[in-house]
C-alpha positions in Angstrom: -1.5 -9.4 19.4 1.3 -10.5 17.3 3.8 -8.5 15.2 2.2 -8.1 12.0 4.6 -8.2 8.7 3.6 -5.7 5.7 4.6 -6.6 2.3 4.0 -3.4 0.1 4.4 -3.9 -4.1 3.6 -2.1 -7.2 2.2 -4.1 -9.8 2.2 -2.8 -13.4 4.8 -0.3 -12.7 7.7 -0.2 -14.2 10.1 -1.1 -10.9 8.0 -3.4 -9.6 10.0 -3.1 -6.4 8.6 -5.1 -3.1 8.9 -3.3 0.7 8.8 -5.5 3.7 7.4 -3.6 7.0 6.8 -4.5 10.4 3.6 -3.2 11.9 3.4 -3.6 15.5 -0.8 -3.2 16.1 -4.1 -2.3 14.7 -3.6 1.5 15.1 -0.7 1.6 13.1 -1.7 -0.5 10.5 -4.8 2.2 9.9 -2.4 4.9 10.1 -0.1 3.1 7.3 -2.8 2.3 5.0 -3.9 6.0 5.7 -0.6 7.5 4.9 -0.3 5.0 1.7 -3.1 6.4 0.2 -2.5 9.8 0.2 1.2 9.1 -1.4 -0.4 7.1 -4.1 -2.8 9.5 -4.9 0.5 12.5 -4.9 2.0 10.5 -7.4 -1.0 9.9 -9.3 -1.9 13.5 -9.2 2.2 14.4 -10.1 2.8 11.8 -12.9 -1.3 12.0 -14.4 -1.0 8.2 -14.5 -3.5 5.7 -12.6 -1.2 4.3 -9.8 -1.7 0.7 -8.5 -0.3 -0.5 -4.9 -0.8 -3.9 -3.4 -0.5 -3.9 0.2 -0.9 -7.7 2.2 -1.0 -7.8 5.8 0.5 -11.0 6.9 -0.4 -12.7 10.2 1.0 -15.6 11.8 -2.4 -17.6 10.6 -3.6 -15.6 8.2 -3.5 -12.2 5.8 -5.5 -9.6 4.4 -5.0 -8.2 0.9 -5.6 -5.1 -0.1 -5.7 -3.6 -3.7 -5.9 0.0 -4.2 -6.2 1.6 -7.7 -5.8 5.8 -7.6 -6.6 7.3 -10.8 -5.0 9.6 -12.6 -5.5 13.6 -11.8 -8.2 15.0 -14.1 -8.7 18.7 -15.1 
């Protein structure tokens, strides 16, 4: 299996800022998306706003988009 390269952005927030990762198999690519998750929903939870992150597996031939909304902490 080839290297895979992770590009990680944050559309509609306010830094808009772009991350490059490489991800070396399967199993950690899980484990990332995993870990992403449960940071988007922190921040969600600690700021109460909906948090929106945009995470696209690239491949030598191909890629795999994900988008994942988290919603804001509710009372």
């Amino acid at each position: 299996m080839s290297i895979i390269v992770l590009k990680t952005s944050y559309p509609y927030s306010s830094d808009e800022k772009t991350e490059y990762k490489l991800i070396q198999n399967e199993v950690e690519k899980v484990s990332y998306i995993s870990k992403i998750k449960e940071k988007t929903q922190a921040i969600a939870s600690k700021t109460n706003q909906p948090q929106i992150i945009k995470l696209e597996f690239i491949y030598p031939e191909d890629k795999e988009t994900y988008l994942y909304k988290t919603l804001k902490h509710e009372a």
